[in-house]
TIVO-2410 file (N, C-alpha, C; in nm, 3 decimals):
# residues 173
REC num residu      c1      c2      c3 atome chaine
REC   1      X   0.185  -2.032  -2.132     N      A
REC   1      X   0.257  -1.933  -2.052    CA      A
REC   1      X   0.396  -1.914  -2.111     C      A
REC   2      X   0.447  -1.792  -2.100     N      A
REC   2      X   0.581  -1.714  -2.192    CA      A
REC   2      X   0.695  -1.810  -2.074     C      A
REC   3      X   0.830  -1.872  -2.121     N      A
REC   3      X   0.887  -1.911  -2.073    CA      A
REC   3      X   0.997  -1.883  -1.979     C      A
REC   4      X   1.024  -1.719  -1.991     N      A
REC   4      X   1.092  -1.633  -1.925    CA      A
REC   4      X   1.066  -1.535  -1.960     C      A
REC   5      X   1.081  -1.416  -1.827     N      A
REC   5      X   1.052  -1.276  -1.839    CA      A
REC   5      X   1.161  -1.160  -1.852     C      A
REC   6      X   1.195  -1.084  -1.893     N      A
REC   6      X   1.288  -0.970  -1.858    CA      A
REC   6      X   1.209  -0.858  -1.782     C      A
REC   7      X   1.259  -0.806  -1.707     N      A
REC   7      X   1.167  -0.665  -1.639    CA      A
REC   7      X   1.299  -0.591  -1.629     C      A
REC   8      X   1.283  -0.477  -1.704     N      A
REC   8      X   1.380  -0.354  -1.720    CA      A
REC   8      X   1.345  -0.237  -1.683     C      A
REC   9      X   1.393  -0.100  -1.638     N      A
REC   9      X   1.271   0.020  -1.672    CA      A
REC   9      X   1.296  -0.001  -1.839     C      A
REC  10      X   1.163   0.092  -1.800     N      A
REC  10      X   1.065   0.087  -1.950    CA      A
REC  10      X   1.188   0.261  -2.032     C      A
REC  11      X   1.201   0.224  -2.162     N      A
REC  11      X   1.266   0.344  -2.223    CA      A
REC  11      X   1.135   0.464  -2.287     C      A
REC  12      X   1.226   0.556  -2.362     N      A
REC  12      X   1.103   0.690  -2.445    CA      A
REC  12      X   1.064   0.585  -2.546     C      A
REC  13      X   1.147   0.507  -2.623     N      A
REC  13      X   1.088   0.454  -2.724    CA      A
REC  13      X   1.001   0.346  -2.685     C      A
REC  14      X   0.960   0.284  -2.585     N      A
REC  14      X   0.854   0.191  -2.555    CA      A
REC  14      X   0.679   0.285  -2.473     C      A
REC  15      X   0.718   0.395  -2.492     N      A
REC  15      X   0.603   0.456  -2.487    CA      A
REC  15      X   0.484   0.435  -2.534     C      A
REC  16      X   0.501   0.436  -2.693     N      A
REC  16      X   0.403   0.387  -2.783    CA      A
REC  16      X   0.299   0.235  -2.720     C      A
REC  17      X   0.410   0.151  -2.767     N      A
REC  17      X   0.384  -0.003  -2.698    CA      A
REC  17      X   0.305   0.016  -2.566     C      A
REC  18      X   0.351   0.097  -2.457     N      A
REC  18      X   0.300   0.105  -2.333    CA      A
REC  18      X   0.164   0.144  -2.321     C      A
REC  19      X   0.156   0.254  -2.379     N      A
REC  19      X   0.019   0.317  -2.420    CA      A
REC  19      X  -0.089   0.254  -2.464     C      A
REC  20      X  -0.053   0.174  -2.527     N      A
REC  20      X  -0.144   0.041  -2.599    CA      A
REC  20      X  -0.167  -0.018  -2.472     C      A
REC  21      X  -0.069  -0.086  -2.424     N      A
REC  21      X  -0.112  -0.220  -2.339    CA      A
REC  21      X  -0.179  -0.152  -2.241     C      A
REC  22      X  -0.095  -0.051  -2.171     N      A
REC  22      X  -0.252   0.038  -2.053    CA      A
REC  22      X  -0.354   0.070  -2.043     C      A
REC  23      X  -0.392   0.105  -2.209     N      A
REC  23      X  -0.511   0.144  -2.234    CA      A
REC  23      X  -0.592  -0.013  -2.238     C      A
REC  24      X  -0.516  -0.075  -2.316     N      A
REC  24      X  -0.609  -0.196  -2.344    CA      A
REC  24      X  -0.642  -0.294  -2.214     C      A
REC  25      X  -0.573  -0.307  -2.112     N      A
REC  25      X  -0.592  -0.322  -1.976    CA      A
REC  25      X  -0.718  -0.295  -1.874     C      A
REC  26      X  -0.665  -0.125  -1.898     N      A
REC  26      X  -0.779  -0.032  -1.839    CA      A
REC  26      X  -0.912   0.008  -1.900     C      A
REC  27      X  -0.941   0.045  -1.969     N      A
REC  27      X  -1.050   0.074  -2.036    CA      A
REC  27      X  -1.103   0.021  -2.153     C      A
REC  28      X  -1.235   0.040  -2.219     N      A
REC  28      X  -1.255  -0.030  -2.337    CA      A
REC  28      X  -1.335  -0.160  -2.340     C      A
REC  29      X  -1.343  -0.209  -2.447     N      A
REC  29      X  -1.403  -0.408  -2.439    CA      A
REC  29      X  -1.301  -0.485  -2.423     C      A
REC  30      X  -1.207  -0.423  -2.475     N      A
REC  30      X  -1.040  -0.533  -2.481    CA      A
REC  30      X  -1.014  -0.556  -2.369     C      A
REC  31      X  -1.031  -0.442  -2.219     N      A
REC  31      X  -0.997  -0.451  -2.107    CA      A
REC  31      X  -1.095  -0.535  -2.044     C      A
REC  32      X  -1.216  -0.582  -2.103     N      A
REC  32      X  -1.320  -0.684  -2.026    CA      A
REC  32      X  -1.283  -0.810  -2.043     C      A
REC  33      X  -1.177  -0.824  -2.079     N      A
REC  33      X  -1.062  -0.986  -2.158    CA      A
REC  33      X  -1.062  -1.009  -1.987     C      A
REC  34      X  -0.990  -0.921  -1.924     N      A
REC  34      X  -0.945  -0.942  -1.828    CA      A
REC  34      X  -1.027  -0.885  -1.690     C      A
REC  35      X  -0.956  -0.910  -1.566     N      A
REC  35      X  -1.072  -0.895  -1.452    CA      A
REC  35      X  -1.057  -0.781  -1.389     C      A
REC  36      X  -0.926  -0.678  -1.383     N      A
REC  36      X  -0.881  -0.566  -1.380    CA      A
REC  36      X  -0.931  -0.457  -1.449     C      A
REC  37      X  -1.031  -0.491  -1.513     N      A
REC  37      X  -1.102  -0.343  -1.633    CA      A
REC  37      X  -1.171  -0.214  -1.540     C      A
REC  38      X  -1.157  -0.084  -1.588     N      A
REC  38      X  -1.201  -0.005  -1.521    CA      A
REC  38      X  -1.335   0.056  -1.647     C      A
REC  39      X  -1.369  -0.030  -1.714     N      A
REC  39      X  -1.427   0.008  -1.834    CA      A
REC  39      X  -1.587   0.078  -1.706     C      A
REC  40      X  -1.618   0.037  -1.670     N      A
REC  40      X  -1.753   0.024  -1.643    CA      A
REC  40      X  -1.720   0.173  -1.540     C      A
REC  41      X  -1.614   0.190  -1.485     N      A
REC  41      X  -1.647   0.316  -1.393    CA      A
REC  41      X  -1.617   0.449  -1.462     C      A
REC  42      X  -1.536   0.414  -1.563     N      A
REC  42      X  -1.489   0.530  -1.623    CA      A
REC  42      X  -1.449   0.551  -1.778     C      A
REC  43      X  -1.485   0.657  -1.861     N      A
REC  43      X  -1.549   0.639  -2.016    CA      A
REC  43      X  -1.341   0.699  -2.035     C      A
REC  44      X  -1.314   0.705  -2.169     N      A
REC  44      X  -1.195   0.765  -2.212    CA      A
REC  44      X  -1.057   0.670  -2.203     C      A
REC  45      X  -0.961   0.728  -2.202     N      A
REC  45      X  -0.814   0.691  -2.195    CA      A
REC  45      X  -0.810   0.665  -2.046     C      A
REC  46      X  -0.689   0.598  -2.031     N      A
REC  46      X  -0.632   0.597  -1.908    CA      A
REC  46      X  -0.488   0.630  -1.939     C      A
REC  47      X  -0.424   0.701  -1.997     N      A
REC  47      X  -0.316   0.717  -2.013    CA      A
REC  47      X  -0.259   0.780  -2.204     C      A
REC  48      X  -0.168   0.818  -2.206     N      A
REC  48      X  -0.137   0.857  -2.344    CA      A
REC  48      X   0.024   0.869  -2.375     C      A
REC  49      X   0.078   0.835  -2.467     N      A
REC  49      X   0.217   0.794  -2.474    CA      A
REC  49      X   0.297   0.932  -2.435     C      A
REC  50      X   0.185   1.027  -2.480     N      A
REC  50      X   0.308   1.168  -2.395    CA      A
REC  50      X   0.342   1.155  -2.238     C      A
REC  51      X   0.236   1.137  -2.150     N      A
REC  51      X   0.243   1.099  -2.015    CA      A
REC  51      X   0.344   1.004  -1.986     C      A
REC  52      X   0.328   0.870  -2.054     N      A
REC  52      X   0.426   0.801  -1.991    CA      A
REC  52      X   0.544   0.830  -2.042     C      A
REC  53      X   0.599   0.916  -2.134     N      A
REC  53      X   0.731   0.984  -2.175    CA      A
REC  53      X   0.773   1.047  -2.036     C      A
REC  54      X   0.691   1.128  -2.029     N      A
REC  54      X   0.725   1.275  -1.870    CA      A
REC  54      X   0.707   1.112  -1.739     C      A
REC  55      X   0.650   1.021  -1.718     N      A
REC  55      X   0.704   0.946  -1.634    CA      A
REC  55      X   0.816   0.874  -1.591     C      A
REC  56      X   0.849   0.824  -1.757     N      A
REC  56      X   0.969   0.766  -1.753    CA      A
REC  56      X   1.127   0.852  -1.746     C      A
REC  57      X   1.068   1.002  -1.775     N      A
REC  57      X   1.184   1.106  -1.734    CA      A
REC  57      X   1.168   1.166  -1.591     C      A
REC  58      X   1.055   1.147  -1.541     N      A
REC  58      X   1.060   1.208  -1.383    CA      A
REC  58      X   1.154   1.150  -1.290     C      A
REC  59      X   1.219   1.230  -1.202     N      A
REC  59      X   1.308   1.176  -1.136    CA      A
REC  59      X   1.241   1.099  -1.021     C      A
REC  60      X   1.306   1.013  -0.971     N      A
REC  60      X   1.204   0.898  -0.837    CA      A
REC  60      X   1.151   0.858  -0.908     C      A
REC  61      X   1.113   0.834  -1.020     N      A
REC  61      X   1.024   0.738  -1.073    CA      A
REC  61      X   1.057   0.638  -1.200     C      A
REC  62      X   1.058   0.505  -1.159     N      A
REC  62      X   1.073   0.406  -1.273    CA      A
REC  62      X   0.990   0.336  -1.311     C      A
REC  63      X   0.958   0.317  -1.424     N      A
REC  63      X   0.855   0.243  -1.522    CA      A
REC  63      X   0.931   0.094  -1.550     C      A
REC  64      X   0.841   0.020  -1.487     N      A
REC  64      X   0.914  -0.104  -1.528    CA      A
REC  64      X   0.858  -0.181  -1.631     C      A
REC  65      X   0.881  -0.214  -1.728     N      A
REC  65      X   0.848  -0.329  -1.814    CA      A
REC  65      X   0.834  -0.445  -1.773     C      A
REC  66      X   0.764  -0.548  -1.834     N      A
REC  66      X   0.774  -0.688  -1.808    CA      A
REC  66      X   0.791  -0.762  -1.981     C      A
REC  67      X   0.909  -0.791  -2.037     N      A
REC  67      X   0.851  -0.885  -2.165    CA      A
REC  67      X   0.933  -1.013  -2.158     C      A
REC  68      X   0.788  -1.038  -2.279     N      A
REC  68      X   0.856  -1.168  -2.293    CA      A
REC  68      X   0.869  -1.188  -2.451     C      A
REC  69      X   0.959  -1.256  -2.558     N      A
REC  69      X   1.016  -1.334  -2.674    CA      A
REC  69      X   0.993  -1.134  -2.683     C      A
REC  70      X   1.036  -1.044  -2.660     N      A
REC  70      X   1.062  -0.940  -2.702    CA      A
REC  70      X   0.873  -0.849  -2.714     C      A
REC  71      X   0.794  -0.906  -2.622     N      A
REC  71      X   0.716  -0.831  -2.616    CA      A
REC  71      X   0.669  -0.761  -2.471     C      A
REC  72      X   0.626  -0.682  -2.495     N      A
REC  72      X   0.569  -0.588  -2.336    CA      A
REC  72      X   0.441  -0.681  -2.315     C      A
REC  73      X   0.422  -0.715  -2.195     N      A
REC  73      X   0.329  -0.793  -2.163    CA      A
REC  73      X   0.233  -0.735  -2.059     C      A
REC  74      X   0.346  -0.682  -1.993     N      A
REC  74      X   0.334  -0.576  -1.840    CA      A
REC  74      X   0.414  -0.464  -1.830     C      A
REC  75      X   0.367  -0.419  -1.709     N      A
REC  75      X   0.420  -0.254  -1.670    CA      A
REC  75      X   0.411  -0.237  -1.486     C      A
REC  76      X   0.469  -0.191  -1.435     N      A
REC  76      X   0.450  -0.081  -1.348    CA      A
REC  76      X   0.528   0.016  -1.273     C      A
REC  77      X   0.423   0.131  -1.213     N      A
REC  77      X   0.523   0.276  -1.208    CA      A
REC  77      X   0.524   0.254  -1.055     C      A
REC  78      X   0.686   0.309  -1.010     N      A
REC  78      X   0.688   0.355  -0.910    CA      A
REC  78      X   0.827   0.465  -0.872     C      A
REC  79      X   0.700   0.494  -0.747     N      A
REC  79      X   0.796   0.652  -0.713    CA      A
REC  79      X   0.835   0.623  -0.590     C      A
REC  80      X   0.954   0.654  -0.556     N      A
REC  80      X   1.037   0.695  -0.434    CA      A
REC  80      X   0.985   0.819  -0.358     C      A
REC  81      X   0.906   0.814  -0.245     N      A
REC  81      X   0.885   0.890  -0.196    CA      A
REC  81      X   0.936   0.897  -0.014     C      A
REC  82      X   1.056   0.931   0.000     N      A
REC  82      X   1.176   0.919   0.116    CA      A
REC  82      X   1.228   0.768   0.160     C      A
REC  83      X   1.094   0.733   0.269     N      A
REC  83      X   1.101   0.591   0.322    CA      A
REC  83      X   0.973   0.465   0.259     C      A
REC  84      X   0.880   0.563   0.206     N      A
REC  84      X   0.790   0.486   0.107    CA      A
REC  84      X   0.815   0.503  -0.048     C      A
REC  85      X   0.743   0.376  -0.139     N      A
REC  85      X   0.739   0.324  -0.239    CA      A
REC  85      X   0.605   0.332  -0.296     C      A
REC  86      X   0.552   0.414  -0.389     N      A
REC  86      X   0.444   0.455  -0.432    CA      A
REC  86      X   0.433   0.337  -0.539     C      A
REC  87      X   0.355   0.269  -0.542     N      A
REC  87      X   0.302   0.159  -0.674    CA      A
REC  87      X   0.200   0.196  -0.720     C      A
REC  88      X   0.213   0.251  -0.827     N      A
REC  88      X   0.096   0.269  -0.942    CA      A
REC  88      X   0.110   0.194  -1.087     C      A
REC  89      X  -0.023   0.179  -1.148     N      A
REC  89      X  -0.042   0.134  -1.303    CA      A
REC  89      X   0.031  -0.013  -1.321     C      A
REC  90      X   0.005  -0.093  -1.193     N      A
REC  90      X   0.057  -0.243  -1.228    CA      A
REC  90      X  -0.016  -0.327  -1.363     C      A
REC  91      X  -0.029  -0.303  -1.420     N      A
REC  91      X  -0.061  -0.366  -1.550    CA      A
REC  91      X   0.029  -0.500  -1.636     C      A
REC  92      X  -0.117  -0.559  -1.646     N      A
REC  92      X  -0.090  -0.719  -1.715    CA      A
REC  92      X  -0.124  -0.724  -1.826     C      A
REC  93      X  -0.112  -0.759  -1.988     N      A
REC  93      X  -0.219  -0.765  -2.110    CA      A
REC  93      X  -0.343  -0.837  -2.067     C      A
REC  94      X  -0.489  -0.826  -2.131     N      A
REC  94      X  -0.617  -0.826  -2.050    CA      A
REC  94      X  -0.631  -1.010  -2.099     C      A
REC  95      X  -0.575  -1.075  -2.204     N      A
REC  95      X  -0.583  -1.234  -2.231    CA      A
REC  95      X  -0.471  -1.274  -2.188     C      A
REC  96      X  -0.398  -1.207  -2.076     N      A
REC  96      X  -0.315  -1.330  -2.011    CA      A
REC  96      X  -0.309  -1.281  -1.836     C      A
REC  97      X  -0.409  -1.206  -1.793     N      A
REC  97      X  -0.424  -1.212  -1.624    CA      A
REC  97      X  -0.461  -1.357  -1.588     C      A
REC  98      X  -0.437  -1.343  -1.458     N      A
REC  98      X  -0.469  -1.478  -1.386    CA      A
REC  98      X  -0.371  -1.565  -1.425     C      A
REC  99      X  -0.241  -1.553  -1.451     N      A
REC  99      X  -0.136  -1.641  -1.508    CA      A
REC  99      X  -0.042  -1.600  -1.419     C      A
REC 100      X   0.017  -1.530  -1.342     N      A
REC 100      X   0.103  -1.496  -1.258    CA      A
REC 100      X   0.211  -1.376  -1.266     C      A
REC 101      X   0.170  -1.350  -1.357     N      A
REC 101      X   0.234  -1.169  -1.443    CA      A
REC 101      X   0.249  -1.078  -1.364     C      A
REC 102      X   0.141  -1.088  -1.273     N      A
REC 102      X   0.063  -0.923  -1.248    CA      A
REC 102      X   0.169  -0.990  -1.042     C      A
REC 103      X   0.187  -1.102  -1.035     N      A
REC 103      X   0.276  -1.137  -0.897    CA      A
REC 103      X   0.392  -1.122  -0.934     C      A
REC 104      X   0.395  -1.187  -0.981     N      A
REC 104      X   0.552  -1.121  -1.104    CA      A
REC 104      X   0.637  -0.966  -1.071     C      A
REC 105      X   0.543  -0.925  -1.105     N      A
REC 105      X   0.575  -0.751  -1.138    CA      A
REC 105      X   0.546  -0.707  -1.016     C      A
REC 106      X   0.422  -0.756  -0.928     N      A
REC 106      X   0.460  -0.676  -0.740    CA      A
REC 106      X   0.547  -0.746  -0.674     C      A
REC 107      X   0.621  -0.839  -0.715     N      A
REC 107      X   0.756  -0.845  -0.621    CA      A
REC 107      X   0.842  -0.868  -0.689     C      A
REC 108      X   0.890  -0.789  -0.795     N      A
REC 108      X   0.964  -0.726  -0.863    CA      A
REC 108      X   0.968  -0.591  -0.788     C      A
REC 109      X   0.845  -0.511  -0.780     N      A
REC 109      X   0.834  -0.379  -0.720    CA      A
REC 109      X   0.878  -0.389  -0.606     C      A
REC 110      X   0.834  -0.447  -0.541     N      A
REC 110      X   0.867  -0.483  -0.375    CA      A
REC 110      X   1.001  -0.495  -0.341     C      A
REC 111      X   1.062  -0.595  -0.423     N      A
REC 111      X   1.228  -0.600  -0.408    CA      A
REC 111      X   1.288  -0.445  -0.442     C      A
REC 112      X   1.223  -0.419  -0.573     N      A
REC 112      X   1.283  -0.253  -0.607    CA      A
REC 112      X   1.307  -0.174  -0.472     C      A
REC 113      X   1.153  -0.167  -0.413     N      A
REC 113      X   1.141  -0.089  -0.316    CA      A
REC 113      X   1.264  -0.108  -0.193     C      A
REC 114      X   1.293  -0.222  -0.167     N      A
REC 114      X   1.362  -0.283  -0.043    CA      A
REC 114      X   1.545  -0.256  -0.115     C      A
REC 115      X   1.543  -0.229  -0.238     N      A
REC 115      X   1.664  -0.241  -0.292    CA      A
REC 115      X   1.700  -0.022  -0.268     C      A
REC 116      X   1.620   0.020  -0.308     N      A
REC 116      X   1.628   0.165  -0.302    CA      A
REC 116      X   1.572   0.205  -0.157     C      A
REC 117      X   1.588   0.141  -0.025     N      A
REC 117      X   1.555   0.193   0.079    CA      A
REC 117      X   1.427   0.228   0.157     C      A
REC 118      X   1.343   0.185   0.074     N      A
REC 118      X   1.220   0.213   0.117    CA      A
REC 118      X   1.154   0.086   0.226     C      A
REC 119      X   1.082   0.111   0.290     N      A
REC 119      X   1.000  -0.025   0.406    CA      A
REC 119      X   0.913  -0.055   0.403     C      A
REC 120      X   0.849   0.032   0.329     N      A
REC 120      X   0.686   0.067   0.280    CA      A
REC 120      X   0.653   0.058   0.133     C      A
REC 121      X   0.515  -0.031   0.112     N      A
REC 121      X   0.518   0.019  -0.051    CA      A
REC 121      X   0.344   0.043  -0.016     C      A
REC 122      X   0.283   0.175  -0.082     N      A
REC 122      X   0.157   0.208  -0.049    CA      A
REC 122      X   0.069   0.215  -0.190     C      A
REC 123      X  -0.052   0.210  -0.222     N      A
REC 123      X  -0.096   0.254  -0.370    CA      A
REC 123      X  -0.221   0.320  -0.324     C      A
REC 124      X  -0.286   0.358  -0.456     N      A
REC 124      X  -0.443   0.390  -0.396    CA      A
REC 124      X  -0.497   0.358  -0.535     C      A
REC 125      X  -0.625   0.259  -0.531     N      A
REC 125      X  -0.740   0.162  -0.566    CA      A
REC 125      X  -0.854   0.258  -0.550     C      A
REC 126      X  -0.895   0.261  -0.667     N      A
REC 126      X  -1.079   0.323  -0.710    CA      A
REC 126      X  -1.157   0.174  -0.615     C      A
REC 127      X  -1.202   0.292  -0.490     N      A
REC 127      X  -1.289   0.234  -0.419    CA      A
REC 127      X  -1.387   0.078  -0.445     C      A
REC 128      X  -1.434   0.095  -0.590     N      A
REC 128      X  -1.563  -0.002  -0.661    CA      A
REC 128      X  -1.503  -0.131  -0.692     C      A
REC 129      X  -1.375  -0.095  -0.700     N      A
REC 129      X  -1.267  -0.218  -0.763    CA      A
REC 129      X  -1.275  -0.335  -0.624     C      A
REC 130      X  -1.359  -0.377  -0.604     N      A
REC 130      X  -1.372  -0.465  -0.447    CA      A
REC 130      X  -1.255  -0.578  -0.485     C      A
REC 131      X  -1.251  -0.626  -0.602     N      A
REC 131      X  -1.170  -0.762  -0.619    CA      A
REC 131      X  -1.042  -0.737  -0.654     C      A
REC 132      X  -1.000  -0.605  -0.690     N      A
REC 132      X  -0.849  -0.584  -0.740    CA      A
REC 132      X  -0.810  -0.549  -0.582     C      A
REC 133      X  -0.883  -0.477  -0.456     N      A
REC 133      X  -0.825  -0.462  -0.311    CA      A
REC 133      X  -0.829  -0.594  -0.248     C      A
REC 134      X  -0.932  -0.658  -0.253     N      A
REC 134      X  -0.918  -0.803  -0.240    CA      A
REC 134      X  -0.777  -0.916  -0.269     C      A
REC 135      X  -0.762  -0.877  -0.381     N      A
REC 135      X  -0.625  -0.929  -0.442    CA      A
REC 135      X  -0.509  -0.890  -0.371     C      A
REC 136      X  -0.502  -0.745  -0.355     N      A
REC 136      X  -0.414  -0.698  -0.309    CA      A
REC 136      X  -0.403  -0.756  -0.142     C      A
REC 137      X  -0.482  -0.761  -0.089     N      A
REC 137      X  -0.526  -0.786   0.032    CA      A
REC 137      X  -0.409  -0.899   0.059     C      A
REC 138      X  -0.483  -1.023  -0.037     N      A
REC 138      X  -0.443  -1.130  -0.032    CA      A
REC 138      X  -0.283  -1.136  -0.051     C      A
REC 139      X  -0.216  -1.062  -0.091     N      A
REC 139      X  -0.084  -1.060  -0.067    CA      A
REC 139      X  -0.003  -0.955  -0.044     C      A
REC 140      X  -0.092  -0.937   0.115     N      A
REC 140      X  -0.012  -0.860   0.245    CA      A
REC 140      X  -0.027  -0.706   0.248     C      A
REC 141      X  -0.092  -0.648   0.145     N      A
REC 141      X  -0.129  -0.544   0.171    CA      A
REC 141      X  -0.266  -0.508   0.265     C      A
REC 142      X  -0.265  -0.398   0.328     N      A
REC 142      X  -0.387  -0.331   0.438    CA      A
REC 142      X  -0.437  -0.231   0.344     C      A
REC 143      X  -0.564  -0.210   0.361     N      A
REC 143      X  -0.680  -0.157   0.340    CA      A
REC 143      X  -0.722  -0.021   0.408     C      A
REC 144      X  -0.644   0.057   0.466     N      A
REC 144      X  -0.602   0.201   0.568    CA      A
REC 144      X  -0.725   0.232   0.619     C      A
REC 145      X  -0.837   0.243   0.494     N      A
REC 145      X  -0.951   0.304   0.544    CA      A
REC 145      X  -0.941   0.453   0.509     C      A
REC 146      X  -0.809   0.555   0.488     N      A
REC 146      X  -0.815   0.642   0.405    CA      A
REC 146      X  -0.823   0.614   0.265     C      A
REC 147      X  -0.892   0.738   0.254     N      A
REC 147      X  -0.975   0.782   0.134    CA      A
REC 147      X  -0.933   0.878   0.070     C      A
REC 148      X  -0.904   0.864  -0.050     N      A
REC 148      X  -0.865   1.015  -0.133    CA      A
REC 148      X  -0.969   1.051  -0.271     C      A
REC 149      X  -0.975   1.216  -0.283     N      A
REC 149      X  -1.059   1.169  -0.426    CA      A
REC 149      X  -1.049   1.132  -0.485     C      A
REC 150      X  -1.125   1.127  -0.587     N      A
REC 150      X  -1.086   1.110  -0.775    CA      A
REC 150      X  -1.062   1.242  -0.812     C      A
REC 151      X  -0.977   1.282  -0.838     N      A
REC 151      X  -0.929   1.423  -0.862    CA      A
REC 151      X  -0.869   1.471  -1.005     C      A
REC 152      X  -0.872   1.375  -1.097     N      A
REC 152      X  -0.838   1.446  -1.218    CA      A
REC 152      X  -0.944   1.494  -1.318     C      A
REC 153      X  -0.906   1.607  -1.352     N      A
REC 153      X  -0.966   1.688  -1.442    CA      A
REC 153      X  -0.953   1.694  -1.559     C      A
REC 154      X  -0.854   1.591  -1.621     N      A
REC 154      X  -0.835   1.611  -1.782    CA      A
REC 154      X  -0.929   1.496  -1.827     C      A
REC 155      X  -1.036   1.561  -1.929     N      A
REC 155      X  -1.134   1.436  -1.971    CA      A
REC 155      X  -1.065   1.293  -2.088     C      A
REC 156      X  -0.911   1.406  -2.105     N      A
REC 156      X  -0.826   1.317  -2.204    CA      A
REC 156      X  -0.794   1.145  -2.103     C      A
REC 157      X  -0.786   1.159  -1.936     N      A
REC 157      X  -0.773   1.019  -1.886    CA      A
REC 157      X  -0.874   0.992  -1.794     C      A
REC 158      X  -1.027   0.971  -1.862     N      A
REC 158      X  -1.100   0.925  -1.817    CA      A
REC 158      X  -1.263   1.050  -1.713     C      A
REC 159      X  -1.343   0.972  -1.805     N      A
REC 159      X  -1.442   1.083  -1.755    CA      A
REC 159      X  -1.539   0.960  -1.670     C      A
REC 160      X  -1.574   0.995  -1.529     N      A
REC 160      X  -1.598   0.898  -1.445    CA      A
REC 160      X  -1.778   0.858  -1.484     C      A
REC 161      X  -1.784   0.789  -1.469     N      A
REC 161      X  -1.926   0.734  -1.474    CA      A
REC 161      X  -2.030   0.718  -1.364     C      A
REC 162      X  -1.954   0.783  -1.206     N      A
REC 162      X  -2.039   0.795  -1.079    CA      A
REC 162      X  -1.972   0.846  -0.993     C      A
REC 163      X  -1.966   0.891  -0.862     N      A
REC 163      X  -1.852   0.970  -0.819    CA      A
REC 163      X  -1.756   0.856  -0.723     C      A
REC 164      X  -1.629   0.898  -0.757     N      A
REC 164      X  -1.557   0.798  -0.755    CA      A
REC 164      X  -1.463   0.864  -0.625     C      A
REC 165      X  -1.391   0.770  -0.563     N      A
REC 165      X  -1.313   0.824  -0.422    CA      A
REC 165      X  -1.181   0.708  -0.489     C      A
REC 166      X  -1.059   0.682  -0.393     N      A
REC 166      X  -0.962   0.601  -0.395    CA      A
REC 166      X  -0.923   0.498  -0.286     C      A
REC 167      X  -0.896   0.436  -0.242     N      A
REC 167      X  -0.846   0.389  -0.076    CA      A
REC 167      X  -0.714   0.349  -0.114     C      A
REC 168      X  -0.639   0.376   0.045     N      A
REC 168      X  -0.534   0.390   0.025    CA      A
REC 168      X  -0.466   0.233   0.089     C      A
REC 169      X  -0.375   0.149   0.000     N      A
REC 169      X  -0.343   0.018   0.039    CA      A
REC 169      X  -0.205   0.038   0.084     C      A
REC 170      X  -0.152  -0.028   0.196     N      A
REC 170      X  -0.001  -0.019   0.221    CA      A
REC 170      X   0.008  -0.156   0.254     C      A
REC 171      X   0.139  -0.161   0.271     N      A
REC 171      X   0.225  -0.340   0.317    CA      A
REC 171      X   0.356  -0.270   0.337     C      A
REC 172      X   0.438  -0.312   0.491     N      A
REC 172      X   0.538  -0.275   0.507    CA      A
REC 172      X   0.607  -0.404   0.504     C      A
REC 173      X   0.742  -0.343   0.406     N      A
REC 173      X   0.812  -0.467   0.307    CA      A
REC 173      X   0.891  -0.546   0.425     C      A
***
């Protein structure tokens, strides 16, 4: 295990880097390293270094890094949305989950959230993922029971493999 972490937002020039580790996370065989893979529900990218450029410039929204001896290890995005905290793309590298990274970086977020005013931090989880809501579960997030689609249309981040819905997780901080 890396001996200390830095978590910064993420800059334009760590795009590249980012792109890698998300993809390799999310999709692919590299992402079956780890227990977080969405390989099996959905074929393509999950992301592309132009996207996370326009994220890391959107306003309300910070990309956080996680490294360590000067490498990206982790990531995640979140948006300010008034009194809630939108958490998306918490990402860990896929040969070092289950090490404490991926707790790391949600209460990192969590403090973010409580530091910029928010009380709420909410996400939404591809339904099939039973053990990543599970996880979440397990530290203090609810399970709403709303449902949103799968709604993207660019086959550039991911072409689904069955029809896919979202559920929506909250925890008030």
């Amino acid at each position: 295990m890396h001996s200390s972490f830095e978590i910064s937002p993420a800059t334009i020039e760590e795009a590249e880097e980012l792109n890698v580790l998300i993809n390799a996370a999310y999709r692919g065989e590299s992402s079956r390293k780890g227990w977080t893979t969405e390989a099996d529900l959905l074929d393509g990218t999950r992301t592309d270094a132009e996207l996370i450029r326009q994220i890391i410039q959107t306003p309300a929204t910070t990309l956080l890094s996680l490294r360590s001896d000067g490498e990206i290890l982790g990531c995640v995005e979140l948006r300010k949305e008034t009194e809630k905290m939108y958490l998306g793309m918490l990402t860990v590298r896929p040969d070092l989950q289950g090490q404490g990274i991926g707790k790391v970086l949600m209460k990192t977020a969590e403090d973010f959230a409580l530091e910029n005013g928010c009380s709420t931090m909410y996400m939404t989880v591809l339904v099939p993922r039973t053990e990543l809501i599970a996880w979440y579960v397990r530290h203090g997030y609810v399970d709403t029971g709303q449902r949103k689609p799968f709604a993207f249309n660019d086959p550039r981040f991911g072409q689904p493999r069955q029809s896919l819905e979202f559920t929506v997780l909250v925890k008030s901080l």
